[in-house]
N, C-alpha and C positions, 0 to 999 in steps of 0.2 A: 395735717397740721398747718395752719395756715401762715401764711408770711406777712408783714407789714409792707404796706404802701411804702417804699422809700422816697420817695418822693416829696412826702408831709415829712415837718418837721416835727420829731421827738423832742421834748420841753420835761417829760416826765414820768421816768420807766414806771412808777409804781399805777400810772392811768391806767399802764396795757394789760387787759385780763389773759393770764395763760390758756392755753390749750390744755393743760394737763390739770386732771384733779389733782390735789397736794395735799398727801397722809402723812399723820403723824404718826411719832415712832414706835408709840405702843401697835398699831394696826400692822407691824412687819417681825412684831415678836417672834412670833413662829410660821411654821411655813408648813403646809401638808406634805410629806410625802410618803409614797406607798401608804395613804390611808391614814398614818398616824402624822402627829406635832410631836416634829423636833424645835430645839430653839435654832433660832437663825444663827449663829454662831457657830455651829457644828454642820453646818451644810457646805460639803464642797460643789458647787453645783458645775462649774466650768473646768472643763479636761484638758488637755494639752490637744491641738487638733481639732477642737470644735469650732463651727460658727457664730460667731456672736453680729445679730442685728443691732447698729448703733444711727442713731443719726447723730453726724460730724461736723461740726463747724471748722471751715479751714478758714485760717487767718489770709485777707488778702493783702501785699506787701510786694515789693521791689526785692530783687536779691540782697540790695544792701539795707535794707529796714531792720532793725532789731524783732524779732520772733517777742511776742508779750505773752504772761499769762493773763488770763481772763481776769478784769478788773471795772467795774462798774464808776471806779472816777476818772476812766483815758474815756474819751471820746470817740465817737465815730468816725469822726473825721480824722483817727490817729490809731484807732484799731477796730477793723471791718470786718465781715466772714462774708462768704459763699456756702450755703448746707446744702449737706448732700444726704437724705434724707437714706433711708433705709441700706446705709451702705452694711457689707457684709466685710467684717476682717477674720483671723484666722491664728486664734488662740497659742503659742509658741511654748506657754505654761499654763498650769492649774488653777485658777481664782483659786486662792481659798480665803473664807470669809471668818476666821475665826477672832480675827480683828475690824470687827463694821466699819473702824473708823480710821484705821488703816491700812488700808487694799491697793496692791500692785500687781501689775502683769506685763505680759509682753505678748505681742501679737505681730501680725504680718498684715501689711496693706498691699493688694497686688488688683491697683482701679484707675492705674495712668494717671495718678496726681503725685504730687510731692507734699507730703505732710511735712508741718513744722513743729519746733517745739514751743510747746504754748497753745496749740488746736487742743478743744475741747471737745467732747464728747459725750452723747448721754445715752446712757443704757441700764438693762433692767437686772440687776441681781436676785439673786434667790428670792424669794416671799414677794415676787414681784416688786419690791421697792429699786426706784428713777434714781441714780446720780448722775454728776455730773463727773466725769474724770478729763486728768488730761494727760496729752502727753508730755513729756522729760528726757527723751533721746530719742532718736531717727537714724535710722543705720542701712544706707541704699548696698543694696544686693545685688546681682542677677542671677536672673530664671528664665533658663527657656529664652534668651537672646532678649531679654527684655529686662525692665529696672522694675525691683520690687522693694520693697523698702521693711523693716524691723523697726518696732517700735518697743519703747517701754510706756508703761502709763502709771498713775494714781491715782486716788480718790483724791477727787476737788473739793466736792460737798454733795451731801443730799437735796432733793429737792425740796424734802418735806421741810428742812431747816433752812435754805436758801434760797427762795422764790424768786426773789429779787434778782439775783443773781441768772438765775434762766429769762427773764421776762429783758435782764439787759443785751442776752446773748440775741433774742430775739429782735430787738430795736439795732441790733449792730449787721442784723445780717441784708445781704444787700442783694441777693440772689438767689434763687430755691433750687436744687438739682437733685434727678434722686438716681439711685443704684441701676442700673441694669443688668439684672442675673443674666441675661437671655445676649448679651452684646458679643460671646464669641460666637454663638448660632447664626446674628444678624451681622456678622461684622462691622458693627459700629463701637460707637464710644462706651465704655462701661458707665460712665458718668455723664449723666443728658442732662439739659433743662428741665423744670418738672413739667410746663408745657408741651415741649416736645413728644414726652414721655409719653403723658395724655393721645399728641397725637398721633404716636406711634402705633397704643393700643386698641386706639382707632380704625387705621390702619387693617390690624391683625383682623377686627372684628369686620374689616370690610372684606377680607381678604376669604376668611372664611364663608362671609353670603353667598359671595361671587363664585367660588370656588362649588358649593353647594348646589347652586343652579344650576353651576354647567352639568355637573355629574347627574343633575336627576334631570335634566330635560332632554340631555344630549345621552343617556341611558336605555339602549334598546333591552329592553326585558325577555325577550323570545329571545332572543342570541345570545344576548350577557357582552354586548359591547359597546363600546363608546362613539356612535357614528351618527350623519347627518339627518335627522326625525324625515320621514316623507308621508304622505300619505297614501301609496299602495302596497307600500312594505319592501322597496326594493330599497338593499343596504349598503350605503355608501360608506367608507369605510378608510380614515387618513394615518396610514401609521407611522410618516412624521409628528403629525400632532402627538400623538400616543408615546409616543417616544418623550416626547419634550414635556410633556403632561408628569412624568415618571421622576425626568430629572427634576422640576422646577417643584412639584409635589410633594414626591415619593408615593411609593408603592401602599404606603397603608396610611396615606396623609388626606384620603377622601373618601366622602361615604361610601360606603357596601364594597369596598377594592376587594372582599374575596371573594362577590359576585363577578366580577369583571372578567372576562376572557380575555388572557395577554397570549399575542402570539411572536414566535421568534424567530421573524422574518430578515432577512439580507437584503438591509435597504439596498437596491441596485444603484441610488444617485447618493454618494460620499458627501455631499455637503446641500444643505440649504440653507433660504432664510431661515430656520430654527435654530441653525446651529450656527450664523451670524449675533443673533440674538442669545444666545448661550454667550458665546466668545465678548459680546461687545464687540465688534468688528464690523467699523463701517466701509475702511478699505476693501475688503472683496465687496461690496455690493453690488457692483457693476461684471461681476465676471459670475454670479454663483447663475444657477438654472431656476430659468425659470417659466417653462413651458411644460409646467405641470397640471395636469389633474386627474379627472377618475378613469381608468381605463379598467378593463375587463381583467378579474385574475388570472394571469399565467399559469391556468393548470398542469401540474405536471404530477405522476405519477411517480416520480424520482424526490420530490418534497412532501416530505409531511407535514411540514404547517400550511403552505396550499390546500393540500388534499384534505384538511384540519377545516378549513375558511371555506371551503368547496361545501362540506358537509352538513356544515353549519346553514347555508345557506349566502353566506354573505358575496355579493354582485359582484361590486365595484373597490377597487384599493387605489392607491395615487400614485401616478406612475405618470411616465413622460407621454407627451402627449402624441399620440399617432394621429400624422393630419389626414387620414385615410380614412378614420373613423374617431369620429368624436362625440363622446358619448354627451347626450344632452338629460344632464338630470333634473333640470327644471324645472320640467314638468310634475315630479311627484318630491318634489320640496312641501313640506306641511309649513306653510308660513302662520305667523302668530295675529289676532285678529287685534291688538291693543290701538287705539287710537295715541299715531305721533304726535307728541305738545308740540304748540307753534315755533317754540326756541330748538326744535331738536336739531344737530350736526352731524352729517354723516362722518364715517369712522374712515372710510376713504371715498375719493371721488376721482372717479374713471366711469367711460362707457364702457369699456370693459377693462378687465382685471390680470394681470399674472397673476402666479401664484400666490395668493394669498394677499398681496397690495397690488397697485394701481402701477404701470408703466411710469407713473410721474416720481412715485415715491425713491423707482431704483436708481433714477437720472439725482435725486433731491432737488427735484422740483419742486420746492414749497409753496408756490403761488396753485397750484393744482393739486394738492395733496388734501385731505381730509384732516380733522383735528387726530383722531389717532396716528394715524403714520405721522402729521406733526411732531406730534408726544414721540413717537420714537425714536425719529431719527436725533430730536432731541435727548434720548436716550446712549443712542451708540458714540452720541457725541461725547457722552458722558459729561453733560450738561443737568442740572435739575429744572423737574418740570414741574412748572407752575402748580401750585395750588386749586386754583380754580380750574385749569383744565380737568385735572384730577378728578376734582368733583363734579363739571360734566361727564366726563366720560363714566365714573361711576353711577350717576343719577338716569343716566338713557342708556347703559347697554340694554336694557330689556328691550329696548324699541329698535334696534337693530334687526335686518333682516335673518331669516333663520340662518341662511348660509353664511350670516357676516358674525351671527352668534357663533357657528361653530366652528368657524374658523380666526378669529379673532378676541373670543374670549381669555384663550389660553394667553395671547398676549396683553391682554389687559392686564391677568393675572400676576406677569411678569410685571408690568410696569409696576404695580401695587406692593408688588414683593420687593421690587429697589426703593419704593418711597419708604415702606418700612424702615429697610436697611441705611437708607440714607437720611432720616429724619430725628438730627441730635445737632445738639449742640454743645461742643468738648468742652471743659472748663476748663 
């Protein structure tokens, strides 16, 4: 549904063409259900407890402003909305429609706003026929340690008989927002921008490509695990990453996971940077370990998940580093042949590397650090991170070296999954 420019001046609601086609009353006569026409009048379609999809115009006002009902000769400049398009309320009683032209109910708002009296409304009654209702009391609750509010409403008008009347609601509104079903999952806002919104599900769809890749390129097929591609077939194998892939995922949140071989190993080191990055926690950064990587499995005949990863085949697991023997996997790294774009930015920059970032990164050396560990540490700062970094770092992971894919992607991941959660704007 689109919004008006506010910005241009409205001189005359009857110029602005609605969004919505507008029937008349003979077209809501009767309504199919179960196969057969009843008359609309005898249709109770709304139950106590059901969801009703409305889009909501909230009056925006000062605490001391008088609450108005919708009125096409107040002005904009004297009564304004914010819509909040598909928001979801939560029926308290029964529509019943045996009166078309007199309908009330009560419902429950629970979306971190304050409704007033005088917010209008519009949704779809039985026979698919639009009005506009509104509300007529407001009655704040608590649930669950937080404010929910009870509402009563009425019928305002139909569309089909007052056009005018919605095309004025449209020229009064000054801002779009729409519902987010999904805001306790992302812990965000229930009510976002409808931009933000967009960018959110953006977001998600990037969340998934990336996600996608790692699982099918980082996918040893002969073993069933998730480790670093080589070209002689010796199996590297991080079950930190795997770990944190679980949390940040879930077990059945990427392709083929009941292909996958999970094993249930006793990380020997209690804390890493994975689990700084879990925490947000940029205070320990300077104390966690990090003189990790592949060392040879600890066979033992007393573990079955060893004797399990023995069997299988698989070499190497990530473990502290023995300076006696250091395993050099380099060599049978399968790297990717793609030509780097001349803009491309490494993800970290070191000559060599701890575990997982750059020696620069754990000091927060940012004059030395690469644009990802950038993006991070602006992360644990819990700072937000720029847009456009975002969008390099998702434009050129593929160009990343194989080892900086597989050990870096899962943090990308991460980052992409706080931009989701973090990208609204509260009303």
């Amino acid at each position: 549904m689109p919004i008006l420019d506010t910005n241009e001046a409205i001189t005359n609601v009857d110029t602005i063409t609605p969004d919505r086609k507008l029937y008349t009353r003979p077209d809501f006569k009767t309504s199919t259900l179960f196969a057969d026409d009843h008359e609309l009048d005898t249709i109770i379609q709304y139950v106590e407890g059901s969801k009703w999809t409305v889009d909501y115009f909230k009056q925006i006002r000062e605490i001391n402003d008088e609450a108005l009902m919708p009125d096409i000769n107040v002005s904009s400049t004297t009564l304004k909305y914010d819509r909040i398009n598909k928001l979801i309320i939560f029926l308290s009683s029964a529509i019943n429609q045996d009166d078309p032209d007199n309908i009330t109910g009560e419902a429950t708002i629970n979306a971190g706003f304050l409704p007033s009296y005088g917010d209008p409304f519009i949704a779809t009654l039985a026979g698919s026929r639009e009005a506009i209702f509104v509300v007529t009391s407001v009655n704040k609750k608590m649930y669950s340690l937080h404010d929910v509010y009870e509402i009563e409403f009425k019928l305002f008008a139909f569309l089909d008989r007052d056009s005018l009347l919605y095309r004025d609601l449209l020229a009064k509104t000054m801002k779009e927002y729409i519902y987010d079903k999904d805001y306790v999952e992302s812990k965000s806002s229930p009510i976002i921008l409808a931009q933000d919104y967009k960018e959110k599900l953006n977001y998600k769809q990037v969340f998934e490509t990336v996600r996608d890749y790692y699982f099918t390129n980082m996918f040893n097929k002969e073993k069933r695990v998730i480790s670093l591609p080589t070209i002689t077939g010796v199996t590297y194998l991080d079950q930190y990453i795997m770990e944190f892939l679980y949390k940040i995922v879930g077990y059945s949140g990427y392709p083929n996971s009941n292909l996958i071989n999970r094993f249930n190993i006793t990380l020997d080191i209690n804390r890493t940077i994975w689990d700084l990055l879990l925490e947000r926690n940029k205070t320990d950064l300077p104390f966690i370990k990090r003189d990790i990587d592949f060392v040879d499995i600890p066979y033992s005949t007393s573990n079955p998940t060893m004797r399990h990863m023995g069997w299988l085949g698989i070499d190497f697991i990530t473990g502290e580093i023995n300076p006696d023997y250091v395993v050099d996997y380099s060599i049978d790294i399968k790297e990717n042949d793609i030509p780097i774009p001349a803009d491309f930015q490494d993800p970290i920059i070191a000559d060599e590397t701890d575990y997982i970032f750059s020696p620069a990164f754990y000091v927060e050396d940012v004059d030395n650090c690469g644009i990802l560990e950038k993006a991070v540490l602006q992360y644990l700062r819990n700072e937000v991170i720029d847009d456009e970094v975002m969008n390099t770092l998702i434009a050129q992971y593929r160009y990343w070296s194989t080892l900086d894919q597989f050990r870096l992607i899962p943090v990308l991941m991460l980052l992409i999954k706080d931009k989701i959660n973090n990208t609204f704007s509260p009303i």
